[in-house]
Residue frames as a rotation matrix with the C-alpha (Angstrom) as fourth column:
UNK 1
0.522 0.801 -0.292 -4.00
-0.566 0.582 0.585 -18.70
0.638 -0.140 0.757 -14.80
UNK 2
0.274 -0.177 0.945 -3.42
-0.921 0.235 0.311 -20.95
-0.277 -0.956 -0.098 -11.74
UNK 3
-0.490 -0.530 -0.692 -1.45
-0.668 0.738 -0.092 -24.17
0.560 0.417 -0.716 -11.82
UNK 4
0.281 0.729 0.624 -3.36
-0.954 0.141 0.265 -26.73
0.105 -0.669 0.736 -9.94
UNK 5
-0.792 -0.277 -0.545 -1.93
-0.114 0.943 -0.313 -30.17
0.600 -0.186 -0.778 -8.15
UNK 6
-0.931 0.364 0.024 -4.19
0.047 0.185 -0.982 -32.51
-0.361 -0.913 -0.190 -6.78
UNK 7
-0.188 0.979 0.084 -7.63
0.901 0.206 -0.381 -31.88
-0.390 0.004 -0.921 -6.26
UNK 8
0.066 0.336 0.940 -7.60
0.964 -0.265 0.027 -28.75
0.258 0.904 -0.341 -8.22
UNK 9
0.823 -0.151 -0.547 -5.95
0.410 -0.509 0.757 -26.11
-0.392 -0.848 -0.357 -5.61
UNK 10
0.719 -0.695 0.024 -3.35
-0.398 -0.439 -0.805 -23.88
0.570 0.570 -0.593 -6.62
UNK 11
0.284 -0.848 -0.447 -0.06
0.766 0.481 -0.426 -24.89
0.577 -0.221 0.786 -5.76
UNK 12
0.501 -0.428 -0.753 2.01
0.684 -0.337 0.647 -23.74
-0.530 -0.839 0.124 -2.60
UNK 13
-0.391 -0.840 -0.376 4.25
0.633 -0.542 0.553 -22.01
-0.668 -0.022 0.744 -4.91
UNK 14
-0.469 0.183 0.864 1.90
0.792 -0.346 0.503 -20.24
0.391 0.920 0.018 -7.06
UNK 15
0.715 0.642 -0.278 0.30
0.611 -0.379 0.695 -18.58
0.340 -0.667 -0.663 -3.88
UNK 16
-0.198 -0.782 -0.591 3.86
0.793 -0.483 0.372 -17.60
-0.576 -0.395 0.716 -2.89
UNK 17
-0.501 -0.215 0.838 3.59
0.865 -0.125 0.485 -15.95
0.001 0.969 0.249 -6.62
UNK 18
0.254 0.906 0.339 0.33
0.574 -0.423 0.701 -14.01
0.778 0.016 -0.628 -6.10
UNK 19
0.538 -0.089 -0.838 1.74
0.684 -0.536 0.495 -12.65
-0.493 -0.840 -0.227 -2.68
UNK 20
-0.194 -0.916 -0.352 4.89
0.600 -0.394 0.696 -11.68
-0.776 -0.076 0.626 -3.62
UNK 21
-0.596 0.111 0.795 3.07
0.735 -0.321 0.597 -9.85
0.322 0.940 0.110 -6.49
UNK 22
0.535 0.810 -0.241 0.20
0.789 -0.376 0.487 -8.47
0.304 -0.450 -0.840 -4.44
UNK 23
0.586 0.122 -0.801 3.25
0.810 -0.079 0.581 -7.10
0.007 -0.989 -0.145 -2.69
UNK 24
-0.718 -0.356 0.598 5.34
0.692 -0.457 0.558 -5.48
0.074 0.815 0.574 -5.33
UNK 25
-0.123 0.716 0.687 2.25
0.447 -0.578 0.682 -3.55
0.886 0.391 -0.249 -6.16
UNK 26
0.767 0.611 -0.198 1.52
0.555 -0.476 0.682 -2.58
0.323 -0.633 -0.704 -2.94
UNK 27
0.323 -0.760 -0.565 5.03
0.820 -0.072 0.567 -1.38
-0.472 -0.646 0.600 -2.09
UNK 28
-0.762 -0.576 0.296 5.56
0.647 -0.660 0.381 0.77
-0.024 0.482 0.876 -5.00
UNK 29
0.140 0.723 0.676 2.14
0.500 -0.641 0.582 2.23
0.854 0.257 -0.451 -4.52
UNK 30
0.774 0.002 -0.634 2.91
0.599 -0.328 0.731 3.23
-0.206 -0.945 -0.255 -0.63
UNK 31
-0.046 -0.724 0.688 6.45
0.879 0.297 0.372 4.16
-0.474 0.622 0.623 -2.01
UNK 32
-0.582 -0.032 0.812 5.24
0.652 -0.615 0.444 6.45
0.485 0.788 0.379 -4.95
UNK 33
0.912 0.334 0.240 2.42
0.107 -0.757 0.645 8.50
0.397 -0.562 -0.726 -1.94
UNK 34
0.214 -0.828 -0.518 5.93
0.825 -0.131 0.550 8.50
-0.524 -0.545 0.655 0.47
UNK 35
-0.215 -0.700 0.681 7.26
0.972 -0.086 0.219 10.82
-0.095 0.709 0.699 -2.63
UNK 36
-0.129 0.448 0.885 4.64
0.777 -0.509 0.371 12.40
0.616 0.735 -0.282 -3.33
UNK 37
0.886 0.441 -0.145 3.87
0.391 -0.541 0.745 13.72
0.250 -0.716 -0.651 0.35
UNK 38
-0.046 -0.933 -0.356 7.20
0.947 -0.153 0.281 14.85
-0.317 -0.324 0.891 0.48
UNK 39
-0.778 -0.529 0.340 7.17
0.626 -0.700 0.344 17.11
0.056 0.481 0.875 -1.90
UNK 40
-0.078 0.923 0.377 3.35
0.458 -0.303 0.836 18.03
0.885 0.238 -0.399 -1.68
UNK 41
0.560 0.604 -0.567 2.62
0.743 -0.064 0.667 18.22
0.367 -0.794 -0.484 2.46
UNK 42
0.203 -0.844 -0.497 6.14
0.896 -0.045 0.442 20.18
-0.395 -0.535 0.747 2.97
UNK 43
-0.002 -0.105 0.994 5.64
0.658 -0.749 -0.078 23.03
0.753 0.654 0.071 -0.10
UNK 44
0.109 0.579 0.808 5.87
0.478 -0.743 0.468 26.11
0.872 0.335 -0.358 0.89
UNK 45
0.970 0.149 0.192 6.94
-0.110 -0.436 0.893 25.87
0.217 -0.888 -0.406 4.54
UNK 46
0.533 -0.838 0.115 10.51
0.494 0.198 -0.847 25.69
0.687 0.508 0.520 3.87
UNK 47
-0.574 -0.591 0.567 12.71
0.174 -0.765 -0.620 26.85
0.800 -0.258 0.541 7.03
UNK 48
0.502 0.728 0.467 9.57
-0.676 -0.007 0.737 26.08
0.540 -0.685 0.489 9.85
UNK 49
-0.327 -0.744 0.583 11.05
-0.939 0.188 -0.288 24.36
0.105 -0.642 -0.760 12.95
UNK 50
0.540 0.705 -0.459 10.73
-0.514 0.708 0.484 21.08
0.667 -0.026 0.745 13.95
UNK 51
0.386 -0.482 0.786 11.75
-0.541 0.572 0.616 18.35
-0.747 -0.664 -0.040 16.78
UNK 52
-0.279 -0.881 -0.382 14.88
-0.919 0.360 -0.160 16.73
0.278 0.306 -0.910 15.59
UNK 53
-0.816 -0.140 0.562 13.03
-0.320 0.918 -0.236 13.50
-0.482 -0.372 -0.793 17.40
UNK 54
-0.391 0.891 0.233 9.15
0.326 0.371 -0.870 13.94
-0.861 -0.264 -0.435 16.70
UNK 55
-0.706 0.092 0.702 8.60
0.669 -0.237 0.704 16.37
0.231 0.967 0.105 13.96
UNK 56
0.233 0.705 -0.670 6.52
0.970 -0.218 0.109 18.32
-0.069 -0.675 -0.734 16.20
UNK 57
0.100 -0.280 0.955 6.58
0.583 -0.761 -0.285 21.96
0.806 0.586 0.087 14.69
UNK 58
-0.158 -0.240 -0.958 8.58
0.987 -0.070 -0.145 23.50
-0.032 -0.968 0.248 17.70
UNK 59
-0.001 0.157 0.988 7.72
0.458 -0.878 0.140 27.62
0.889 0.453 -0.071 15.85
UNK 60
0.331 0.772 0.543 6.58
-0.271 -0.474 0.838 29.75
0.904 -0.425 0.053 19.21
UNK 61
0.651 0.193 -0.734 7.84
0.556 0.537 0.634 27.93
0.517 -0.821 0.242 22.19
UNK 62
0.669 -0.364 0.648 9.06
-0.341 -0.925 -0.168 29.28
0.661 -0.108 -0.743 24.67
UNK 63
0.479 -0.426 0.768 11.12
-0.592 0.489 0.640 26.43
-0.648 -0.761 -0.018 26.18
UNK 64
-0.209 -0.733 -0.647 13.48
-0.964 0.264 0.012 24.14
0.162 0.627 -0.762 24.70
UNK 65
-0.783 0.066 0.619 11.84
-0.148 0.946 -0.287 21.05
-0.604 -0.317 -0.731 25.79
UNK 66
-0.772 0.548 -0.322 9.80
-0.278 0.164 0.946 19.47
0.571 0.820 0.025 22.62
UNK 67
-0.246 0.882 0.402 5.77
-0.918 -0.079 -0.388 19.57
-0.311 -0.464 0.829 24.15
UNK 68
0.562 0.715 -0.416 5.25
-0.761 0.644 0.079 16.22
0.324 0.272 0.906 22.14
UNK 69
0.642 -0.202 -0.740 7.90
-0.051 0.951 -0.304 14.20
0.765 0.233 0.600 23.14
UNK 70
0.897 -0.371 0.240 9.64
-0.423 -0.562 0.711 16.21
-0.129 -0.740 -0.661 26.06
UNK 71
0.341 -0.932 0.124 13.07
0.939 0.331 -0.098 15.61
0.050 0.150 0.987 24.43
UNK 72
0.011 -0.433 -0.902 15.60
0.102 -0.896 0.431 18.94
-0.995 -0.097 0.035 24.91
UNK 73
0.991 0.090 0.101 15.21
0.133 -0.534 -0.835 20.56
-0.021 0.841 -0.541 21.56
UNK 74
0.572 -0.820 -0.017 19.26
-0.803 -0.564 0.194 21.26
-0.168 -0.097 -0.981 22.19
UNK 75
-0.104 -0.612 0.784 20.11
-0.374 0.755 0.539 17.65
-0.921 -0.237 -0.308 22.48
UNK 76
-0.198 0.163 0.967 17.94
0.691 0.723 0.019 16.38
-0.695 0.672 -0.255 19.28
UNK 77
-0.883 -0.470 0.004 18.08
0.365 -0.679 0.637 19.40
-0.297 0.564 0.771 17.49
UNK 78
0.241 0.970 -0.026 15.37
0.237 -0.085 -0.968 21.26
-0.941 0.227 -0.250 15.46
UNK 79
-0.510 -0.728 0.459 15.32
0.472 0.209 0.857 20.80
-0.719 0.653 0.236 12.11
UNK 80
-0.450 0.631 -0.632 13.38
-0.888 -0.391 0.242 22.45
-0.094 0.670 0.736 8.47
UNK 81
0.391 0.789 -0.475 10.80
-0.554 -0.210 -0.806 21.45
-0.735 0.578 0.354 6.62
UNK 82
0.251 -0.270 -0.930 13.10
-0.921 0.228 -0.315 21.02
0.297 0.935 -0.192 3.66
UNK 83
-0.703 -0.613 0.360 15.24
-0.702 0.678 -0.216 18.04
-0.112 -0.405 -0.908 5.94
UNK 84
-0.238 0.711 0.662 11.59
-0.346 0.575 -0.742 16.00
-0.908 -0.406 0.109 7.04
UNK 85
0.448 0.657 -0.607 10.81
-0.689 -0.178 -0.702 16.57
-0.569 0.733 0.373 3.30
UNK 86
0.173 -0.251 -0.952 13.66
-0.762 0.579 -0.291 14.53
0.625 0.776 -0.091 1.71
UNK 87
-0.822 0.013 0.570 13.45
-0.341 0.790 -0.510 11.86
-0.457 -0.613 -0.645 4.62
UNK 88
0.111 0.931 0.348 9.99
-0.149 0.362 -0.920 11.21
-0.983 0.050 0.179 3.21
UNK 89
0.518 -0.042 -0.854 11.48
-0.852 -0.119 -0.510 11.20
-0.081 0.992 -0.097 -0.44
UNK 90
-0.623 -0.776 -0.096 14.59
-0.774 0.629 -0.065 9.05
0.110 0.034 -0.993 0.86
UNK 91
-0.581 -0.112 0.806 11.78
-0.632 0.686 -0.360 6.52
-0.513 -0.719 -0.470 2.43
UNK 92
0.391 0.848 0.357 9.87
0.087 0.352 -0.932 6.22
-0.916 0.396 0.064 -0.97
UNK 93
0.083 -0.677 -0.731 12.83
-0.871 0.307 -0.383 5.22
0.484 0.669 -0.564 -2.89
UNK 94
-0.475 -0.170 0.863 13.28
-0.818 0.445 -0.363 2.64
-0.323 -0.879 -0.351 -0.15
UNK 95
-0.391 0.792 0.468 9.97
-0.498 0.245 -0.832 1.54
-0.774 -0.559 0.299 -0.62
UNK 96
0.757 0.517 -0.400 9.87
-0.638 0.450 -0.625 1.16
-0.143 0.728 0.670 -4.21
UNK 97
-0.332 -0.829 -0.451 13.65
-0.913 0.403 -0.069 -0.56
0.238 0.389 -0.890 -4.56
UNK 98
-0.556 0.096 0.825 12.35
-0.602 0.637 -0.481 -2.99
-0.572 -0.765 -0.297 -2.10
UNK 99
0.466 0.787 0.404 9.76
-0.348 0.583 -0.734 -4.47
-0.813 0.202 0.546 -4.54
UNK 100
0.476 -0.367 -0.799 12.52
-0.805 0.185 -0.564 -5.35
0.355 0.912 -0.207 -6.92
UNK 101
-0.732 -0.456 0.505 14.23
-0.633 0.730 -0.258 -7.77
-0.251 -0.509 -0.823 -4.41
UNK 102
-0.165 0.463 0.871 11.01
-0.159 0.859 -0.487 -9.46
-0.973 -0.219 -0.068 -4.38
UNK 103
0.836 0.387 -0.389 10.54
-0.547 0.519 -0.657 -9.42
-0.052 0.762 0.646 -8.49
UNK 104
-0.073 -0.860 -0.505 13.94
-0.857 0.313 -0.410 -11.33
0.510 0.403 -0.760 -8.47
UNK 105
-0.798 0.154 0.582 12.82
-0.129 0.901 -0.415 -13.53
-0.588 -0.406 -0.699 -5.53
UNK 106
0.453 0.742 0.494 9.45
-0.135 0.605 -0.785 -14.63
-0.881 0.288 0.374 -7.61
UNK 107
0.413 0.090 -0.906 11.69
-0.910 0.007 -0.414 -15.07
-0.031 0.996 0.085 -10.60
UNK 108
-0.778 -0.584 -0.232 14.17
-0.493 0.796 -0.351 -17.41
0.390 -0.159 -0.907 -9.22
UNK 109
-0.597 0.526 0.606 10.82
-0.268 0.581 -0.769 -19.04
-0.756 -0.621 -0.206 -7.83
UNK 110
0.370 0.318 -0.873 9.49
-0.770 -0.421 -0.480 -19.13
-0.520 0.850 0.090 -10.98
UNK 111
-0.046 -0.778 -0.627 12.63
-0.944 0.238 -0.227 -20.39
0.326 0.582 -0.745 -12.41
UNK 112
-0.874 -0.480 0.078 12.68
-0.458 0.758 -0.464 -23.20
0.164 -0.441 -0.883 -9.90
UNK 113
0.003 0.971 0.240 8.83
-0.457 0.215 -0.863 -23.85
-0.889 -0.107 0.445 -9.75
UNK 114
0.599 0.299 -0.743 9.38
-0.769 -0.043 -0.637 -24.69
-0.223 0.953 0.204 -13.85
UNK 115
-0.459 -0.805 -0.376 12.45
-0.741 0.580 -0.338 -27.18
0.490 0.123 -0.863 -13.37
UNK 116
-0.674 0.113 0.730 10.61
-0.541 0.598 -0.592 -28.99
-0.504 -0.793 -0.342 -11.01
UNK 117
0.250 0.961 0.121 7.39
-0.629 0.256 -0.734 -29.43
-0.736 0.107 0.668 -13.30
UNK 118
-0.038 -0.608 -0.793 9.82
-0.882 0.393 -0.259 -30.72
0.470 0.689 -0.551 -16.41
């Protein structure tokens, strides 16, 4: 339940609260798809080329110059499947650590929202 100062409005710092929650949740849900499409969109094609810049599935060409981004395939390389796959795992670990910074920032807000009310 809301704290209310005043005319019956939540407090500045209880809104902070509610974001920084809203956002937690939303981070570890973006986060936990990040994982999931690793491992899910990538099955199976283990060892398919790709632009080292774009991800742009380079299979068939007959030039070295990447059609989606016209980078040299020689300079930025061409990587698997398997690589793109744990980049999308690595960025949904990322995603969920991140919402622990903020439960520590809404505790110490918390913490300091309660000293104040004393």
């Amino acid at each position: 339940m809301l704290m209310t100062v005043g005319l019956g409005m939540p407090g500045v710092a209880e809104i902070l609260i509610l974001l920084l929650g809203l956002a937690f949740w939303v981070m570890l849900i973006v986060g936990l798809i990040l994982i999931v499409l690793g491992f899910v969109l990538t099955e199976g094609k283990q060892g398919d080329g790709a632009c080292g810049s774009c991800g742009y599935c380079v299979i068939g060409l007959t030039r070295m110059i990447c059609p989606e981004c016209g980078n040299d395939l020689r300079e930025v390389g061409i990587v698997s499947d398997t690589r793109k796959r744990w980049d999308l795992v690595r960025k949904g670990v990322l995603v969920i650590l991140l919402p622990i910074g903020l439960w520590v920032v809404m505790g110490v807000i918390m913490l300091v929202n309660s000293m104040i009310m004393n």
